[in-house]
N, C-alpha and C positions, 0 to 999 in steps of 0.2 A: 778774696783772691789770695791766695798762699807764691808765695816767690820764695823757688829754690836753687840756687845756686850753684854750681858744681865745677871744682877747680878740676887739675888733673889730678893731683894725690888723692882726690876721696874717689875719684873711677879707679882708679888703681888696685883701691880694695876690691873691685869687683871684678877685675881683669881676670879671664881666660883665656887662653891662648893654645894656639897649635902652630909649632914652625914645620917647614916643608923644604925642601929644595923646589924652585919653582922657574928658573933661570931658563930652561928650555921652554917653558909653555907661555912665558911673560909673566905669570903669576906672581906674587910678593915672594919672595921669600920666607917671612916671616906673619902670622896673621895675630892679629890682634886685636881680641874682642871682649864681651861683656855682657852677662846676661840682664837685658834689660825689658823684661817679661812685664812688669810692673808698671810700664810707663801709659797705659790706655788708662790704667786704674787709678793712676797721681792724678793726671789729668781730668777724670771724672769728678774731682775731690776738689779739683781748683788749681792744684800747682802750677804755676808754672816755671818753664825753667829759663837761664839767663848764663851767659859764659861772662869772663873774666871783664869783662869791659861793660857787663850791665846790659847786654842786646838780648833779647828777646828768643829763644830757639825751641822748635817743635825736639822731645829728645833725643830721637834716632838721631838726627841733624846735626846738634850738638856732639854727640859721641864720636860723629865723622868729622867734624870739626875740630876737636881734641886728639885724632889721631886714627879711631879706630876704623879697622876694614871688616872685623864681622862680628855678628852680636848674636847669641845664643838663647831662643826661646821657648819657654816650657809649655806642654799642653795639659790639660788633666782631661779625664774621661765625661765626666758629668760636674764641673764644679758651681751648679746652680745651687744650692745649699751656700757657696762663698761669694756670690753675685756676679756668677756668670765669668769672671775673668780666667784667663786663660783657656778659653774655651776654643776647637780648633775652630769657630767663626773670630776670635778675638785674636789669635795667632795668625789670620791671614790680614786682618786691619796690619800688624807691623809689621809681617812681613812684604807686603806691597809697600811699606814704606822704605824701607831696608834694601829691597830692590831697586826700588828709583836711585835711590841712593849709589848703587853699585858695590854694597857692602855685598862679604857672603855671609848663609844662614845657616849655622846647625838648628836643629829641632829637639829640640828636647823630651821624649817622651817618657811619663814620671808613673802612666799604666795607676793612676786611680784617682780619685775626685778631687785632690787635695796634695800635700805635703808628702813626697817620698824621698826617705832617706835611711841612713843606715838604724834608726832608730821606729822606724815608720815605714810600714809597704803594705797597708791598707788594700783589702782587694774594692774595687768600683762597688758600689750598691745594685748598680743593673747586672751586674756579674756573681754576685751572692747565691750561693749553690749552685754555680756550676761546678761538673766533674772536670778533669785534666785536658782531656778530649774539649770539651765544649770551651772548655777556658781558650784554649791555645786559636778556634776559632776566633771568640771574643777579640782576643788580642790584635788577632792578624787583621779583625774585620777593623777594627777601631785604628792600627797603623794605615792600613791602605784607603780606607776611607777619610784620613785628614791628611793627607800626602796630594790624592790626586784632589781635594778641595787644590792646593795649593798647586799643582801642576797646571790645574783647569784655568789657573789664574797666570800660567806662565812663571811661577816662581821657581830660581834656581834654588834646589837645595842640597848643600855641598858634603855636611854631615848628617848625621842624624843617631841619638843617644838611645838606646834601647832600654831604656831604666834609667834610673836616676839614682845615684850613689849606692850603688845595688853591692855592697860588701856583704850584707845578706841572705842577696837573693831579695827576691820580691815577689807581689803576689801571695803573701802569707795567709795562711800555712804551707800552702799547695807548693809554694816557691821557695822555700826557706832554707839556704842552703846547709844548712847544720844538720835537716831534716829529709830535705828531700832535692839532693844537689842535681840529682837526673832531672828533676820535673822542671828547675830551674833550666839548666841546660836546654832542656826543649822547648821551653817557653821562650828564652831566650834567641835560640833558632826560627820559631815562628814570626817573630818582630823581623828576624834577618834577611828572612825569603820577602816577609811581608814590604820592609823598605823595598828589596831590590827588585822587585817586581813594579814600583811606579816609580823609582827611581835609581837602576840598574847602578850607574857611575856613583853614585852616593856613597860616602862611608861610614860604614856603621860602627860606631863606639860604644864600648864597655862601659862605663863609667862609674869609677870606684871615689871614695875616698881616701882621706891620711897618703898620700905618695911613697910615707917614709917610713914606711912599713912592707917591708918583703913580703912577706911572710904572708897578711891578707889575698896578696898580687896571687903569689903560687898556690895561694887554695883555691883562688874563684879559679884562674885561668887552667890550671891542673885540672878541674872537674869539669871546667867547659870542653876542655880539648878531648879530656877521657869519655863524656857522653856524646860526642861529634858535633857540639856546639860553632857555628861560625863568626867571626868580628872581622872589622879590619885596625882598627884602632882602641 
């Protein structure tokens, strides 16, 4: 048995967050969450976890206990090759937890088996050779089919990320925004129809890297807005 402990400064490091005005709907004002994608897989491995006083807590529980109201989790396409985690059957285990809880959920979708980020955007293996056309189906099928998984289950979901640190586009080569910022753009809009069609109220986020950097910001978003790309966030 592994025992791990978790004050609030080491959630800290992992804090994401979105503030709102929220005052007219009852809403928080401010949300405050943490992507904690990883906690079905600690738990397979033995950890478990324990708050400041040494008690015993299932994760998600824990995190609401330290403060937070929503937690952000990733899905990959096919991640049986990494043991099956993150899978969208492994994404509704925490989200039914996250729910009871009455935390809220972004999704995180990262569109390939594995690890997407600005250095990485891996197209799926079951998507290898497809043409632009066929990709943009892929996409849409794989968004709307792990959504209404979770609708079917009653789950609210409040955000939902359309790529994962996508500063270069994703989908490479087909998406690469250096290379082909249109196909990006449309790929991008097919996640966006695709969210809002099983969950219309949902917002759909961009989601970049480096904040502190302009300059990134006005290339994606300048060539999403110039090939008729849509976000809300």
């Amino acid at each position: 048995m592994r025992r791990l402990f978790i004050g609030i400064l080491a959630v800290c490091a992992a804090f994401s967050y979105l503030s709102c005005t929220g005052e007219a709907s009852g809403e928080p004002d401010f949300w405050l969450g943490a992507d904690i994608s990883w906690a079905t897989e600690y738990e397979s491995r033995g950890y478990k976890f324990y708050n400041a006083d040494g008690e015993e807590r299932e994760c998600t529980e824990l995190m609401k206990e330290l403060g937070l109201n929503a937690v952000r989790l990733r899905v990959w396409v096919d991640p049986s090759a990494h043991g099956g985690w993150c899978s969208k059957e492994d994404l509704l285990v925490k989200c039914l937890r996250a729910e009871k809880l009455g935390m809220a959920i972004l999704v995180d979708f990262h569109y390939s088996d594995w690890w997407a980020d600005p250095g990485q955007q891996n197209i799926p293996k079951s998507w290898a050779g497809l043409n632009y056309k066929k990709m943009k189906k892929a996409l849409a099928k794989h968004t709307k089919e792990t959504l209404k998984l979770l609708k079917k289950h009653d789950i609210d979901v409040r955000w939902v990320q359309v790529g994962n640190e996508t500063t270069n586009g994703f989908l490479w080569p087909m998406g690469n925004i250096k290379e082909n910022m249109e196909q990006y753009a449309g790929l991008t809009q097919a996640g966006y129809e695709a969210v809002k069609k099983v969950y219309p109220d949902a917002k759909v986020i961009i989601h970049l890297d480096c904040a502190c950097d302009p300059k990134r910001y006005d290339r994606v978003f300048d060539g999403l807005q110039k090939y008729g790309a849509q976000w809300d966030i």
